[in-house]
C-alpha positions in Angstrom: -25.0 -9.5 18.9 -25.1 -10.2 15.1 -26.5 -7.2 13.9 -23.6 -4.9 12.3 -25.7 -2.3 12.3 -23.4 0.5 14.1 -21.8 2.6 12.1 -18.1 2.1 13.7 -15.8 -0.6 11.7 -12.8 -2.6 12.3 -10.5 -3.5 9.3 -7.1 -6.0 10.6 -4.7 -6.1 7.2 -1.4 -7.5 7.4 1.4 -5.3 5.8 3.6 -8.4 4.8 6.9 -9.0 5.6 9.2 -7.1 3.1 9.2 -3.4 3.4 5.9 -1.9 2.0 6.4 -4.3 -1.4 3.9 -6.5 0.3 1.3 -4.1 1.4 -1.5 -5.3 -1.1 -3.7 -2.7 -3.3 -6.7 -4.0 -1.4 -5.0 -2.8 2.1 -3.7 -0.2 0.9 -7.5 1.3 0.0 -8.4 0.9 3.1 -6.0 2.3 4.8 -6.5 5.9 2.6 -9.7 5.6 3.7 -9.9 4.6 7.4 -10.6 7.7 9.8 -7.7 5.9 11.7 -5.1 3.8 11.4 -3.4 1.9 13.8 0.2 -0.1 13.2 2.7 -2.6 14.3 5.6 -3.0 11.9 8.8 -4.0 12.2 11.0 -1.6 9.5 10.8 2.3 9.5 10.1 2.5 5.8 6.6 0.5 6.4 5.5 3.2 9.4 6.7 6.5 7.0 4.1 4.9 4.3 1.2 3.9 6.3 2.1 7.6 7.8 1.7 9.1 4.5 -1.0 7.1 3.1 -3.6 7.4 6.0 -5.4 10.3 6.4 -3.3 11.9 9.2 -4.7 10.2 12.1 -2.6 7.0 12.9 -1.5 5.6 16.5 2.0 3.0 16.7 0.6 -0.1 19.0 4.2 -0.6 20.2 4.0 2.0 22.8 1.9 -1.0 24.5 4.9 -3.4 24.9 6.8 -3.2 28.0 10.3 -5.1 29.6 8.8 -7.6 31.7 5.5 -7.1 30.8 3.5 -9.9 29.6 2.9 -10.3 26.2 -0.9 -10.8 26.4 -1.3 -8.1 28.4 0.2 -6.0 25.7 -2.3 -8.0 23.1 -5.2 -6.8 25.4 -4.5 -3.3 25.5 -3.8 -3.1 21.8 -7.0 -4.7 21.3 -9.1 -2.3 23.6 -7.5 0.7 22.1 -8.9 -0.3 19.0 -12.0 -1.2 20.0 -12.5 2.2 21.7 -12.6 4.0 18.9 -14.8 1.5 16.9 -17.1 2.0 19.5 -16.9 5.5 19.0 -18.6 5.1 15.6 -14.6 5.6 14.1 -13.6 3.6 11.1 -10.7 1.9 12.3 -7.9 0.3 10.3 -5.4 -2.2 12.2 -1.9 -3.0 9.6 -0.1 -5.7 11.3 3.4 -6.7 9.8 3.2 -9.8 8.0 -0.2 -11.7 7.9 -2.1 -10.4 10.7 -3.9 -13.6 11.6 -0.8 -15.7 11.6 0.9 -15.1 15.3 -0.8 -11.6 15.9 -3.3 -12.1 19.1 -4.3 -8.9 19.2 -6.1 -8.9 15.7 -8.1 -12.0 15.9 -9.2 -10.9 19.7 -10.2 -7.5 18.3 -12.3 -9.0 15.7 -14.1 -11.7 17.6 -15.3 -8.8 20.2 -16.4 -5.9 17.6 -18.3 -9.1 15.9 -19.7 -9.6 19.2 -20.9 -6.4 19.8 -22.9 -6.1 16.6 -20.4 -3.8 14.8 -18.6 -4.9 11.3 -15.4 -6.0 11.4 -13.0 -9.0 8.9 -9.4 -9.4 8.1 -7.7 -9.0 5.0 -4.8 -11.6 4.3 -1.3 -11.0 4.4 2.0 -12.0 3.0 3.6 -14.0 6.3 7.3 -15.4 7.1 6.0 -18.6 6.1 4.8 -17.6 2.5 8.2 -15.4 2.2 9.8 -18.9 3.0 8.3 -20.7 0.2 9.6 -18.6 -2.3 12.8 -18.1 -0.5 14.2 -21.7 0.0 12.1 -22.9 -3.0 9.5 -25.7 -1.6 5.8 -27.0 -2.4 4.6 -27.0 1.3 1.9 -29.5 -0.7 4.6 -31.8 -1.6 4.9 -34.1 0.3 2.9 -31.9 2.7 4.1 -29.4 5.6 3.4 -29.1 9.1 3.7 -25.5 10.6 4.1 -25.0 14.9 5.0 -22.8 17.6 8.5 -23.8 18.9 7.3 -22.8 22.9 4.2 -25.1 22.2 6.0 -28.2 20.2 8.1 -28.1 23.6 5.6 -28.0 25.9 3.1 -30.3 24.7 5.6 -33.2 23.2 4.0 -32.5 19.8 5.0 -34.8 17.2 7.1 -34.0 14.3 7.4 -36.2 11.1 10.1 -36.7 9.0 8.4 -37.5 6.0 7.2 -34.1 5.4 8.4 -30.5 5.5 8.6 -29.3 8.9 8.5 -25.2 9.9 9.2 -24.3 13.5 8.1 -20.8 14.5 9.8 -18.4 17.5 13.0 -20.7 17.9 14.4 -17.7 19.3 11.9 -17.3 22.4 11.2 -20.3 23.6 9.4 -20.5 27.0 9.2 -16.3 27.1 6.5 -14.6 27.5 7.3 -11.0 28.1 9.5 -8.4 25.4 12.8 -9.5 27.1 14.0 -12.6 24.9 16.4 -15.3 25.2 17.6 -18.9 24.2 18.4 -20.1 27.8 15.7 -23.1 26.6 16.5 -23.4 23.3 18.6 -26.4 24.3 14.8 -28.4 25.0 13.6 -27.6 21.4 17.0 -29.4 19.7 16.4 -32.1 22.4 12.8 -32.3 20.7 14.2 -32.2 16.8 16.2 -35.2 17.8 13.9 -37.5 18.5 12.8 -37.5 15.3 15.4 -36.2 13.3 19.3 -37.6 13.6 22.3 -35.5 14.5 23.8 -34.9 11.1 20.3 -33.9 9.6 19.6 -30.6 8.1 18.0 -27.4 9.5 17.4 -24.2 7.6 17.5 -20.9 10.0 15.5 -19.0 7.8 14.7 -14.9 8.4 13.0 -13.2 5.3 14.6 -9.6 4.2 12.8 -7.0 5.4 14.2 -3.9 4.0 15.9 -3.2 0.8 18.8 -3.3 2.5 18.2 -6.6 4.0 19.4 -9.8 3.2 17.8 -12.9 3.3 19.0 -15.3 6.3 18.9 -19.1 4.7 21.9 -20.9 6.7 22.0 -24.5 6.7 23.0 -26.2 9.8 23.0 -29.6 11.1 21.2 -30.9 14.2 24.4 -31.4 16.3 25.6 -28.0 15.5 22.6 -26.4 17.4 24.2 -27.2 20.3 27.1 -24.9 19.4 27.3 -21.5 21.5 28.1 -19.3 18.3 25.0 -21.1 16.4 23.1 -20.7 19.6 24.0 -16.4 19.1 22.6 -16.2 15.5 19.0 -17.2 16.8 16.6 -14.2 17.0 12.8 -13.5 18.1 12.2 -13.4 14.2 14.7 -16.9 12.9 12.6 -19.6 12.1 13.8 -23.0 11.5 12.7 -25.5 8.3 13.6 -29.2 8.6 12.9 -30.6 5.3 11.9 -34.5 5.2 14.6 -37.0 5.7 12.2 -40.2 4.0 9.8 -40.9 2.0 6.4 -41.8 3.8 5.6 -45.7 3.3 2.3 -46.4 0.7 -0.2 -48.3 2.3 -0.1 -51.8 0.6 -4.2 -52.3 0.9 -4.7 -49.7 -1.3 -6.5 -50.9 -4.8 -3.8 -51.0 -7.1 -5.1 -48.4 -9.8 -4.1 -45.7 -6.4 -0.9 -46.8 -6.0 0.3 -46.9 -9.8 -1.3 -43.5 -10.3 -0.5 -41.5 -7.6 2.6 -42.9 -5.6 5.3 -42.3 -8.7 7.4 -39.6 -7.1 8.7 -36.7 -8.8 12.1 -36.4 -8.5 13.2 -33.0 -9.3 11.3 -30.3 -10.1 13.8 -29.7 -13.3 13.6 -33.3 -14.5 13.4 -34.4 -17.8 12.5 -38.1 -18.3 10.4 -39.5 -20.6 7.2 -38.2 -19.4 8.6 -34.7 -19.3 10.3 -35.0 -22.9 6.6 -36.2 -24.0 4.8 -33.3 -23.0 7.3 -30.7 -24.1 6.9 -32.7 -27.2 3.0 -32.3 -27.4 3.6 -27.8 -26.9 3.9 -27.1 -30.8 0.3 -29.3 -31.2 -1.5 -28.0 -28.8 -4.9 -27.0 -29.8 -6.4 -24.8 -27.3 -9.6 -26.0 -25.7 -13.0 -24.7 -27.2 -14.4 -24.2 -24.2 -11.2 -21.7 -23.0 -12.8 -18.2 -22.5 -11.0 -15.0 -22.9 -11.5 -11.6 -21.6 -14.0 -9.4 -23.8 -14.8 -6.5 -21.6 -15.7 -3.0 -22.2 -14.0 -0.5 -21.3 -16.6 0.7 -19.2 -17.2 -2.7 -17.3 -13.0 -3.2 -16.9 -12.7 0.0 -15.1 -15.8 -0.4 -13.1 -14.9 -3.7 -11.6 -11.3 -2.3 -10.6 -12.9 0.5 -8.9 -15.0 -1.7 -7.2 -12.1 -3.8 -6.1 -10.3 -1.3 -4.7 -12.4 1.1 -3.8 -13.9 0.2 -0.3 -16.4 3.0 0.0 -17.9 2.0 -3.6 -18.1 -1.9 -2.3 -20.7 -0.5 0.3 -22.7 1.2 -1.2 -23.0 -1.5 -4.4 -23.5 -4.3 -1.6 -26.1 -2.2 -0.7 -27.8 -1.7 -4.0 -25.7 -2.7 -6.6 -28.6 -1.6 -9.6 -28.3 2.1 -7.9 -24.6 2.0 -8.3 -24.4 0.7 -11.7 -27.8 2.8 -12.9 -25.0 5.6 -12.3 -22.6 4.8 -14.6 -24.0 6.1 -18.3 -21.0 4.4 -20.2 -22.3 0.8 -19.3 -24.3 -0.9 -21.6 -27.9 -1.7 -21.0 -27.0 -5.5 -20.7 -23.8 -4.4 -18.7 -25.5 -2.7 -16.1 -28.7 -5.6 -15.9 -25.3 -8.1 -15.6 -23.8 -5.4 -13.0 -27.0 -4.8 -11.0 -28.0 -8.4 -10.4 -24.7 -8.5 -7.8 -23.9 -11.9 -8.6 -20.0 -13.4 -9.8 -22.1 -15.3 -12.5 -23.7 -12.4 -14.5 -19.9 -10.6 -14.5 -18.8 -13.3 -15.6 -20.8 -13.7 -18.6 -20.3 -9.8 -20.0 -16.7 -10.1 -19.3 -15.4 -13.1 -20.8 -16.5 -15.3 -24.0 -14.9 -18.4 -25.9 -13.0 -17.8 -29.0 -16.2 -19.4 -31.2 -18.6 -16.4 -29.3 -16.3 -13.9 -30.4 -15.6 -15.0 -33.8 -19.7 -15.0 -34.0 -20.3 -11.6 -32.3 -22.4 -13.2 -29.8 -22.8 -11.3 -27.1 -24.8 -11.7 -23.9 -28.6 -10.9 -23.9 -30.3 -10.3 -20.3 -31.8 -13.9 -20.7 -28.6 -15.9 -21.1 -27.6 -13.5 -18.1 -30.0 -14.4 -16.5 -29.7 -18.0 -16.3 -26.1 -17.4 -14.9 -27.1 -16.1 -11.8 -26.9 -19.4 -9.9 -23.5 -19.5 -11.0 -20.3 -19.0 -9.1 -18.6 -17.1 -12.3 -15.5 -18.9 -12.6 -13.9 -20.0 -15.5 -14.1 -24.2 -15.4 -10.8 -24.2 -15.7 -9.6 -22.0 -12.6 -11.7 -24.2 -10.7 -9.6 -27.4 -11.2 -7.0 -28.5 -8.6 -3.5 -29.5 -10.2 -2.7 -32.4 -7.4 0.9 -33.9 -7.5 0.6 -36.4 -5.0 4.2 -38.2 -3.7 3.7 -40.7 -1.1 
């Protein structure tokens, strides 16, 4: 079915990975509205929020894991449990610790069916281990690029690993289990795996992200070899992760024209280096002129606390989907050319009565409903936010 026509819902959010810092504004709105909430987290601290902040009526999906019991059958169940109430005509709300379509079966199975049966349903993003890692150990997954896998699966299938690039290995702590009773009797066939492609004396990171305040952040380094050790072998949970950074550069292919490879193969270093390209454009700072096409924020009042409203307010985002000149016909402080902007429902018209260069401004030119108008085909951005900052190393 395709129609989303019932009147039952199904929000997945993810509530991140640190204690309720990570719960977004945007989850957390629809979580203080949903008629029900349903949860997995992993901290006490996350549960007694999403408790408080949902309307009363909440379920823990734990209660479906079981010793000895597969995994996917727990997945299942969570799923239907959800899904029962959707079909009930319930707006249902599913928080999922960390980034509940990264690892979490449950959520994306959930979706898929409610889409399936006509009724509306998405998934809001979430902060996962593997953006907690970023910021944690301090890497660019982009440079020189990152490859992310399941440890069970790398095993399983002989999936490759390169060295040139930074590597992430999920659930080092369970692999080849499939129920809630975990241990590293294998773990011996994943370090056989790292060493075909990494050497003995190379570096691992076992990485686990602080959860609560109380937490600490696990980042031990180990080498290869030392996996092997029994009191190494103890520290690996269900939630360590491992990161192998790259041990060589990847080759540059020599066909390449020769404008590519003087452009784009000149490594960076460090990220706190200071040669001569970096002493040049610190140089440049006190020079700068800003661009004349740089826009600035200009909006009203009026418009500024609309558009917050709108973004966090989920019951206010329906009803201005579904006619967005009713909505902002509503709203007396708006200005005639605000609300034609507003009404149109487009990111290029809000763009337009919410941000002008510094030349407009010095003019007092302001936006008339023609200039809005031709800004509808527009995706609203400002030219600069759409540009890509690439630091290739090869």
């Amino acid at each position: 079915m395709s129609s989303n026509s019932k009147k039952g819902s199904l929000i997945i959010a993810g509530s991140g990975i640190a204690s309720i810092r990570h719960i977004t504004l945007e989850t957390l709105s629809y979580i203080e509205n949903a008629d029900k909430v349903y949860y997995i987290v992993t901290d006490p601290a996350t549960e007694a929020f999403i408790q408080e902040k949902s309307k009363g009526n909440f379920a823990d999906l734990t209660i479906y894991y079981d010793k000895d019991k597969s995994r996917y059958e727990s997945y299942v169940q969570m799923s239907e449990v959800m899904l029962h109430d959707v079909r009930a005509g319930i707006q249902v709300v599913g928080v999922f610790y960390g980034h509940p379509g990264v690892f979490v079966s449950p959520s994306h199975r959930a979706i898929a069916i409610a889409l399936d049966e006509g009724f509306h349903a998405k998934m809001l993003p979430g902060i996962s281990a593997e953006d907690y890692m970023f910021s944690d150990l301090g890497f660019d997954p982009a440079i020189p690029g990152c490859m992310t896998q399941e440890a069970t699966s790398i095993v399983i299938h002989n999936k490759v690993l390169d060295p040139t690039i930074h590597n992430i290995i999920w659930q080092v702590g369970s692999v080849g289990v499939d129920t809630m009773v975990f241990d590293n009797g294998l773990f011996h066939l994943l370090v056989d795996h790292l060493e075909k492609y990494f050497g003995p004396n190379d570096k691992v990171i076992h990485y686990i992200g602080a959860v609560l305040p109380q937490s600490v952040t696990v980042k031990d380094e180990f080498t290869i070899a030392e996996l092997r050790e029994e009191r190494i072998i103890k520290q690996i949970t269900t939630v360590s992760t491992f990161y192998v950074p790259p041990r060589e550069k990847a080759p540059v292919v020599q066909s390449l024209p020769e404008v590519l490879k003087s452009r784009f193969t000149t490594a960076i270093v460090s990220p706190i280096a200071y040669g001569e390209f970096e002493r040049n454009a610190v140089s440049r700072i006190a020079n700068h002129n800003i661009p004349v096409e740089h826009v600035e924020l200009r909006a009203s009042a009026a418009v500024r606390k609309f558009m917050i409203d709108l973004a966090l307010k989920p019951d206010l985002q329906d009803r201005y989907k579904k006619d967005p000149v009713a909505v902002t016909n509503a709203i007396p402080e708006l200005t005639a050319e605000e609300r034609f902007a507003l009404g149109l429902g487009k990111p290029g018209p809000v763009s337009v009565i919410m941000r002008a260069t510094k030349s407009d401004l010095a003019a007092g030119n302001f936006p008339t409903s023609e200039t809005i108008a031709d800004s509808v085909g527009s995706d609203g951005l400002n030219a600069v936010t759409s540009l890509t900052v690439v630091v290739v190393t090869l």
